[in-house]
N, C-alpha and C positions, 0 to 999 in steps of 0.2 A: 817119419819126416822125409822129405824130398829133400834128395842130395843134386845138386849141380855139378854136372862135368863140364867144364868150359871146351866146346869140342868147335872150333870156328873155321867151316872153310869153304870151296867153294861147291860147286855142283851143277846140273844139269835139271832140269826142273820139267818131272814125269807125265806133267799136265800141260804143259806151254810150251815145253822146249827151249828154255830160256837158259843160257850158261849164266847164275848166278855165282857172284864174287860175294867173299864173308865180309862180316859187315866190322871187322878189328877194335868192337868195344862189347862186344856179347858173342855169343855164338847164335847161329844165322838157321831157322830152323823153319822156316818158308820160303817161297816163291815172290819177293816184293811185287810185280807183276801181275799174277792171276791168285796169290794168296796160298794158292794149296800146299800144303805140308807133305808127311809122309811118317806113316805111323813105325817109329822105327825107336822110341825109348820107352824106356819101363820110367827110371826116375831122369831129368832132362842131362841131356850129352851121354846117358849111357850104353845108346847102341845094342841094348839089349832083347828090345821087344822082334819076336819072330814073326807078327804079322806082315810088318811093311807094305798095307793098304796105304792109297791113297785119302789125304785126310781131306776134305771139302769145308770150304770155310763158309758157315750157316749162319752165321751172326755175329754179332758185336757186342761188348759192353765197356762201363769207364770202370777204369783202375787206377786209381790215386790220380796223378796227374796224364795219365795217357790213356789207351784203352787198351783189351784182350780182344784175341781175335775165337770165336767159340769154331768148332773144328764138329764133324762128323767122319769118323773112318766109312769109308766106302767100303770095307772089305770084313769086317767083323763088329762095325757098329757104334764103337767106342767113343765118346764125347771126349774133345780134351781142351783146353787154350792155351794159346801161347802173345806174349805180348808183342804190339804193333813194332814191325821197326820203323825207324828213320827215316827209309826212303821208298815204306810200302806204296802201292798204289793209293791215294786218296778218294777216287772217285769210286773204287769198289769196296772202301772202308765205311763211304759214304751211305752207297748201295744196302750193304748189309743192314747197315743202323737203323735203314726203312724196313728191316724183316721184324723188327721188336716188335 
């Protein structure tokens, strides 16, 4: 079972160059902007995965009342998702949703 570390804060965003600010009701584990992640947990907020490729967001799907964002590591391959925040971009949540 997947443990959550609530780890929230801000960053620099390795694809865009964006200083994002944590999002203070979750921990912040995207780029709201251009989406990309960064493959950097084992189970979510634990800092423990040693790849730290770049994660490329491939698609979409719905999740109860919101949606997941589906993720491709760019550096070892690895599928993951992570859910939509609050003030991600919509136009490329949109985007994605035409890859289904």
């Amino acid at each position: 079972m997947k443990r959550f570390n609530m780890i929230d804060e801000n960053f620099k965003c390795e694809n865009c160059g964006l200083e994002v600010k944590k999002l203070n009701y979750t921990a912040r584990d995207h780029c709201p902007k251009c989406l990309y992640s960064k493959h950097v947990d084992i189970n979510p907020g634990d800092r423990k995965n040693e790849c730290c490729g770049l994660m490329k967001p491939i698609g979409i799907e719905k999740y109860k009342d919101t949606y997941k964002i589906i993720y491709k590591c760019l550096k070892c391959g690895e599928l993951h998702k992570n859910k939509k925040a609050i003030d991600d971009n919509m136009d490329l949540i949109i985007e994605l949703s035409n890859n289904i």
